[in-house]
N, C-alpha and C positions, 0 to 999 in steps of 0.2 A: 375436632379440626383446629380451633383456638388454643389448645394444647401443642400440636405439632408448630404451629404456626411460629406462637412463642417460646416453643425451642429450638427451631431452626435461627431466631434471630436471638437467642442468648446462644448458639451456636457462632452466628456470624461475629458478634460482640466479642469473643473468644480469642479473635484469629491476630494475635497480638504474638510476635513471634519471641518474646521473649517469655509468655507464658506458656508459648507452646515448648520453648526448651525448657522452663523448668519442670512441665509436667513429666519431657521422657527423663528428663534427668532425677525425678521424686521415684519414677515407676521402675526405673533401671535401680537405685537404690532401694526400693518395694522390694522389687524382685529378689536382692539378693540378701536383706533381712527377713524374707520368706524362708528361701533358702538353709540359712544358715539354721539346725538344731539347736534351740532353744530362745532362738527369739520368734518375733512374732507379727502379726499386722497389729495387735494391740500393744505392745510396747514401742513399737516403730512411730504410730500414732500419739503415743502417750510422749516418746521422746520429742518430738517434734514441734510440738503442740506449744511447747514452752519455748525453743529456740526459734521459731515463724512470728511470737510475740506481736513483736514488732513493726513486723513487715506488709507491704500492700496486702489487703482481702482477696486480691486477684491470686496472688503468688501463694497469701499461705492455704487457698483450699484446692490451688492446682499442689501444690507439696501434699497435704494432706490425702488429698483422694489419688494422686499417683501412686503413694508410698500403700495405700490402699487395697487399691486391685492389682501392684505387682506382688505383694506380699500374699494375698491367697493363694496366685498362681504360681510363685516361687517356690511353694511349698512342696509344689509336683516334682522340683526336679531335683534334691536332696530324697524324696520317696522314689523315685527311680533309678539314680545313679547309687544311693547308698543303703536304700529299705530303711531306709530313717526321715520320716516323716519331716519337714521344717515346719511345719503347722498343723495342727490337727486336724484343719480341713482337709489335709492332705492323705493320710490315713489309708483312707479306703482305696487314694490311688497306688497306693505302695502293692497293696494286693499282687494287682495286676504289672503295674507298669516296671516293678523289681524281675520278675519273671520274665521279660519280655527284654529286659538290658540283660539279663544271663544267659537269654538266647542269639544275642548280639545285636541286638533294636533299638537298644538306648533311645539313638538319635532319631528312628521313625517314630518311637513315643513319646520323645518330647517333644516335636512335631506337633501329631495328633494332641495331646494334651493341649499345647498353646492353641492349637485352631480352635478347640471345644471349651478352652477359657475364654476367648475371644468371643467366639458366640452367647455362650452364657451370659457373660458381662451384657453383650450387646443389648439380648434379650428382655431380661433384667432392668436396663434405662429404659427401655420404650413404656416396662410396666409400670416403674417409677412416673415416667413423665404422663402417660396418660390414666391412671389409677387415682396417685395421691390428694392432684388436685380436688375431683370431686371430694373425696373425704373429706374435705375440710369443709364442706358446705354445712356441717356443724358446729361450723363456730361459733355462731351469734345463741346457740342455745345452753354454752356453755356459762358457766358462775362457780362460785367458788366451791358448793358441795361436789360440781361434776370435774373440777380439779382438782380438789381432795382424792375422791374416788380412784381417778383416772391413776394421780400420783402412786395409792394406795398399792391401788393393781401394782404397778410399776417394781415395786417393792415386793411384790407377793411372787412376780415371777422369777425374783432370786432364788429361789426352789427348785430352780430349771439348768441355771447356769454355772451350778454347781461342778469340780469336779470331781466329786464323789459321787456316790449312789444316795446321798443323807440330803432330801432334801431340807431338814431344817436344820445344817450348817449353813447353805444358800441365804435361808430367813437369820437364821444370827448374824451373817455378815451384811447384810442390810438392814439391822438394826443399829450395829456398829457405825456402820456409815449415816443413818438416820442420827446417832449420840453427836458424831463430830459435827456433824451440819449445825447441831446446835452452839456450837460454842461460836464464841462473840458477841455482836451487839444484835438484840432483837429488834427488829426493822417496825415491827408497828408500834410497840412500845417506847424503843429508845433504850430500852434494860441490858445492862452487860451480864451474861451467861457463860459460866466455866471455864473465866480466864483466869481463876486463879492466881488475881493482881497483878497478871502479866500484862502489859501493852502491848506486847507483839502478839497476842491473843485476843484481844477486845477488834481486831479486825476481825476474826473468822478465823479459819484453814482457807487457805488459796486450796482450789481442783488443784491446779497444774502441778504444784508439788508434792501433794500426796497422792496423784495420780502417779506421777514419776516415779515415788517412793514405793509405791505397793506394786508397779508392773516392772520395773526397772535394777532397783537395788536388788533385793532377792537374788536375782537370776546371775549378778554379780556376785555375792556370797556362796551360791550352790557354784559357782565353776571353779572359785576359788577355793571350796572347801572340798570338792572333789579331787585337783590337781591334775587335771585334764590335759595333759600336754600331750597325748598319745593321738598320731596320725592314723585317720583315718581310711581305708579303702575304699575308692574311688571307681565302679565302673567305669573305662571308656566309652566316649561318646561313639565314637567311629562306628559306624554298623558293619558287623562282621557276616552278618545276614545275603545269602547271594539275593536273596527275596528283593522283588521291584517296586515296592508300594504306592500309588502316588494319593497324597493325605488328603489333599481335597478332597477327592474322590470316594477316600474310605469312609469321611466324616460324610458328608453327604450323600452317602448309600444311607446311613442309620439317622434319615432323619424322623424318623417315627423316636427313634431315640432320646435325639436331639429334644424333639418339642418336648417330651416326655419329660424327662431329665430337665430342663430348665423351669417349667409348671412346677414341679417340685419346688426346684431351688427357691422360685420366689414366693409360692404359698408360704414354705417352711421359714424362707429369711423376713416374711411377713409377720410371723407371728413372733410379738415379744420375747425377747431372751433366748430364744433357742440357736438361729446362728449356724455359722456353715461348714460346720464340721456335722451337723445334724442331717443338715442339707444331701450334703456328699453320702452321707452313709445310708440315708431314705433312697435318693437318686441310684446308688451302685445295687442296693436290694432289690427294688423294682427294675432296674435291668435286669437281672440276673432272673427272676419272674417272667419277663416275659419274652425272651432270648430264646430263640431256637437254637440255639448250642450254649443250652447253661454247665454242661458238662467242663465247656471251656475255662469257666470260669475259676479261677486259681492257678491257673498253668498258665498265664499269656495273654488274656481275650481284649481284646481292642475295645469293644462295646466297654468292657467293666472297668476299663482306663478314661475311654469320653463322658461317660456318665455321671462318675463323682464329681471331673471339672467341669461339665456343664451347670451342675446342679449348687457347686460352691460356690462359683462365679454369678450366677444366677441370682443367689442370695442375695449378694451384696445390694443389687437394686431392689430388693423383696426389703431388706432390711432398713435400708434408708425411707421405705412408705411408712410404719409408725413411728421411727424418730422425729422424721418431717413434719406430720401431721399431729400427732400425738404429743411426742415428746417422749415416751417409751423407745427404748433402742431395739430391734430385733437381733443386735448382736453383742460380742464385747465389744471388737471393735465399732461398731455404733454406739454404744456406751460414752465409750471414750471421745468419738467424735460431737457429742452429745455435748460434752462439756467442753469442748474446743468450740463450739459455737458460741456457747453460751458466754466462754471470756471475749469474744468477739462483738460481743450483745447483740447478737441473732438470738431472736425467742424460739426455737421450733415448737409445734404445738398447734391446736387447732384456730387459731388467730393467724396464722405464719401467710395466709393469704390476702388477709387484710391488711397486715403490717406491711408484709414485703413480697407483693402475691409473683414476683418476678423468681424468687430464691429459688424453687424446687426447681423451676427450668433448668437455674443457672449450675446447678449440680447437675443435672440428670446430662446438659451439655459437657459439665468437667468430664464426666463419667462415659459420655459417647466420645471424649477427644481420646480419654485415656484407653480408650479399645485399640487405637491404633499405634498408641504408645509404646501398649504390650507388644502387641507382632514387631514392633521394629525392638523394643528392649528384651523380647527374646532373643529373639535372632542374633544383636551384640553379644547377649551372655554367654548363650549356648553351651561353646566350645570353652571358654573362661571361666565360665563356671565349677570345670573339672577340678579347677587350680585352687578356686577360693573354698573349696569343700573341705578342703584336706589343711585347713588352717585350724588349731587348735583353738577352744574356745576362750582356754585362758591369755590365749594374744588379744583377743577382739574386746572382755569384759572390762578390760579397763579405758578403752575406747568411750564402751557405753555408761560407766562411770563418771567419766571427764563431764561426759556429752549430757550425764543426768546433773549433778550438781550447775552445769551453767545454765541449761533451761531452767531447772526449780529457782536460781538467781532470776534470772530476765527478765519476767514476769514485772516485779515490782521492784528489783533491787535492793534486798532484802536480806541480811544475813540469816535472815531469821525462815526463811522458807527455806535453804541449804537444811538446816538444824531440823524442818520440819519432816524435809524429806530423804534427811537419813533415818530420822525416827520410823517414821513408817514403813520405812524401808526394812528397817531389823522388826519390827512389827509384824510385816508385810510376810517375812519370812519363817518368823516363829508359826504365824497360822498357815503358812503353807505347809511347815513340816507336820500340824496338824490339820493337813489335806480339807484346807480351807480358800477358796477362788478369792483371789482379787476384786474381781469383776463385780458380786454383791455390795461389796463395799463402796465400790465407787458408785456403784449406780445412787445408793442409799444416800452419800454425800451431794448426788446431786439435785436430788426429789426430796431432799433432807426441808429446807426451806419453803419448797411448795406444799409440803404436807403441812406444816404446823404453820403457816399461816393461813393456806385456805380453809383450816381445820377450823379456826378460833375465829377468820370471819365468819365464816356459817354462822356458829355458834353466836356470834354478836347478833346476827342478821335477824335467829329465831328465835331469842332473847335465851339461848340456854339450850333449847330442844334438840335431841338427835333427831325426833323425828323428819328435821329437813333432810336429811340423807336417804330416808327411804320413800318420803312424798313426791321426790322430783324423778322422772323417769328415766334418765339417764344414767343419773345416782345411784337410781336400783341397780339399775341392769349392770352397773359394771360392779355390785356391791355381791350382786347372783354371779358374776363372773369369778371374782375372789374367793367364795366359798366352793363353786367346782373345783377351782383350779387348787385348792387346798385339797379337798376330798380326794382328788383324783391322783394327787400326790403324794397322799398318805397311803390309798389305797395300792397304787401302781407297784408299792415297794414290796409288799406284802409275803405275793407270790415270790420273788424273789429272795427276801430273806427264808422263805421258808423251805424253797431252793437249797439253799445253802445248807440250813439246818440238816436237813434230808441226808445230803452227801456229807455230811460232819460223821452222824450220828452213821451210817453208814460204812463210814472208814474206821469205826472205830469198833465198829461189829467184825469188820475184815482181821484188825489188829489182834484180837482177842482171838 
């Protein structure tokens, strides 16, 4: 009840009408970097991140979490007008929701899709707001082994958020982001580390620029190295359909669905690294299980349109519970937001109650204003949205070029983080073409510092001994946590490659 209480009145604290214009105006923007094929809610977040710098705490996490939850749900509606996903969480709604605009419904599916983002998201805050804060009633037991640890994990589940099938590309690319953490000045010693007699390096790596760099650049390169100028086809929005549907109605017939589909979303955006493209495709599976007309399913079916949006949108509050508390992201973009706190000096983490036990309200209230955001910055896009589909990608990347080099500037004013974050940038993109995620690297950059010094205090604490990491009960358990989660990752593939092998070896008996 003390939960609801103190977020009704970081609710009320809220109602500042100039944060409530920038929040639609961050989500209507959300919305249509969801939208648009090949960006993202994590590069939307990673851009931003660096040009909000500046500006009031109120303004930049109403931008942040606007740009947020429109960008998962914006994703639906490039998967429906064009069967091209704007987000991966989007995916699973292309399924359905492309079949459903070729039968001339566009506009009752993306309807129903916004109502079932809506919800989702809704649902999602309440779990945030009433969930996270208990977890943190672990604070006072934690010290530096169960930081260590906690970090450790953190790093081990880059094996998840991979986007490949190889979970140990995931662990290399958080070791790389673990390497750069290290460069600079070591904080408990005073010793400068792998600046290579650079001064613009005995600071660190700035997140904001190499986050810029590794989510940002790239995607500028690939548009430009494709030559993408070719316009796209566009379903009509207009329903050609004589069919009467009215959405409220259909969405709350299926709320068995409904609850179904968001329990999902926020278990799954619960648990480390995995994230709402995970979410959405558990959420449209177990519909599709438990549907009385699964037959439907690929031709049209409305359940297997509300589903994935309940369940992605859902996420987002699932995902923000071990950022909050933890300091683990549930998603990329929690990743990213992760370190948009942290240049903020918000600690998230199992203290974050004692520090600033107001902060989760005060998000899980961004996050209940930005529900409302959505329905009205659908509703604007809707119809406009047909227009901005069919804009080539090579118009828009030099936009997000302009817009990457003056964030990676902002920050500190610095020619030197520009220089930073083109490098990582053509970095960023060499390991993509060897189908290597972003995402491990930044996470790695960010736990980069908390691993090696609560590493090396332990270490001072029991004059030398590992064995504090396995005497303290905490320590263990997340220490048995990191060897499942290995095991289970190694194992997981197995079947799979041998899958493959199978039909290899197979085809090549057909050939002969």
């Amino acid at each position: 009840m003390n939960g609801l209480v103190m977020l009704a009145q970081q609710f009320i604290g809220l109602m500042d009408p100039m944060v409530l214009l920038i929040l639609l105006l961050s989500t209507l923007l959300g919305v249509i970097i969801g939208a648009l094929p090949g960006l993202s809610a994590t590069m939307g977040i990673a851009l931003l991140t660096g040009l909000t710098y500046k500006f009031p705490l109120d303004y930049t996490f109403a931008i942040l979490m606007g740009v947020y939850v429109g960008a998962i749900y914006g994703g639906s509606m490039s998967a429906i007008l064009l069967n091209i996903p704007g987000t991966a969480s989007a995916a699973a709604t292309a399924l359905e929701g492309h079949p459903l605009a070729l039968q001339g419904k566009a506009e009752t599916a993306i309807k129903v899709t916004r109502l079932a983002s809506i919800i989702g998201t809704f649902i999602g805050v309440m779990a945030l707001a009433l969930i996270a804060p208990p977890l943190t009633s672990i604070a006072l037991k934690f010290t530096s082994p169960e930081y260590f640890t906690l970090a450790l994990f953190g790093v081990m589940i880059c094996g998840s958020i991979v986007t490949s099938d190889i979970p140990l590309k995931g662990w290399i690319g958080g070791l790389i982001g673990l390497l750069i953490a290290q460069i600079g000045m070591d904080t408990l010693q005073g010793a400068s580390r792998f600046d290579f007699g650079s001064n613009a390096l005995m600071g660190g790596i700035e997140m904001v620029p190499a986050m810029i760099g590794f989510y940002a650049i790239p995607e500028v390169i690939k548009a430009f190295a494709k030559h993408d100028t070719d316009n796209v086809t566009v379903n009509e929005l207009k329903d050609k359909s004589k069919e009467k549907i009215s959405v409220v109605r259909l969405v709350c017939s299926k709320l068995r669905l409904v609850i179904q589909s968001a329990l999902i979303g926020i278990g799954i955006g619960a648990l480390p690294g995995v994230g709402e493209d995970v979410a959405a495709w558990v959420a449209y599976g177990a519909a599709k299980k438990t549907s009385k007309e699964p037959e439907k399913f690929g031709t049209g079916s409305y359940e297997g349109a509300i589903a994935p949006e309940v369940g992605n949108n859902a996420a987002i509050g699932g995902a923000m519970i071990p950022m909050l508390t933890l300091a683990v992201p549930g998603s990329p973009p929690a990743a990213v937001l992760l370190g948009a706190l942290m240049i903020h000096n918000i600690r998230p983490g199992p203290m974050i109650m004692r520090d600033n036990p107001t902060f989760i309200y005060y998000i899980a209230a961004l996050l209940f204003i930005s529900v409302v955001a959505l329905w009205i910055a659908g509703i604007i896009l809707a119809k406009p949205m047909t227009k901005i589909l069919k804009v080539p990608k090579v118009y828009l990347m030099p936009i997000v070029a302009a817009l990457s080099i003056v964030g990676a500037y902002a920050i500190n004013n610095r020619a030197s983080d520009i220089v930073v974050c083109l490098v990582f940038g053509v970095f960023g993109y060499i390991l993509d073409k060897m189908q290597y995620s972003p995402a491990p690297i930044v996470l790695g950059i960010i736990l980069g510092n908390m691993i090696d010094e609560n590493f090396r205090r332990s270490l001072i604490v029991s004059d030398g001994s590992l064995s504090i990491f396995v005497t303290r009960p905490i320590s263990l358990v997340f220490l048995v946590i990191i060897a499942i989660t290995i095991i289970r990752m190694i194992y997981k593939k197995k079947p799979a490659a041998q899958a493959t092998a199978a039909s290899a070896t197979a085809a090549s008996n057909e050939e002969e």
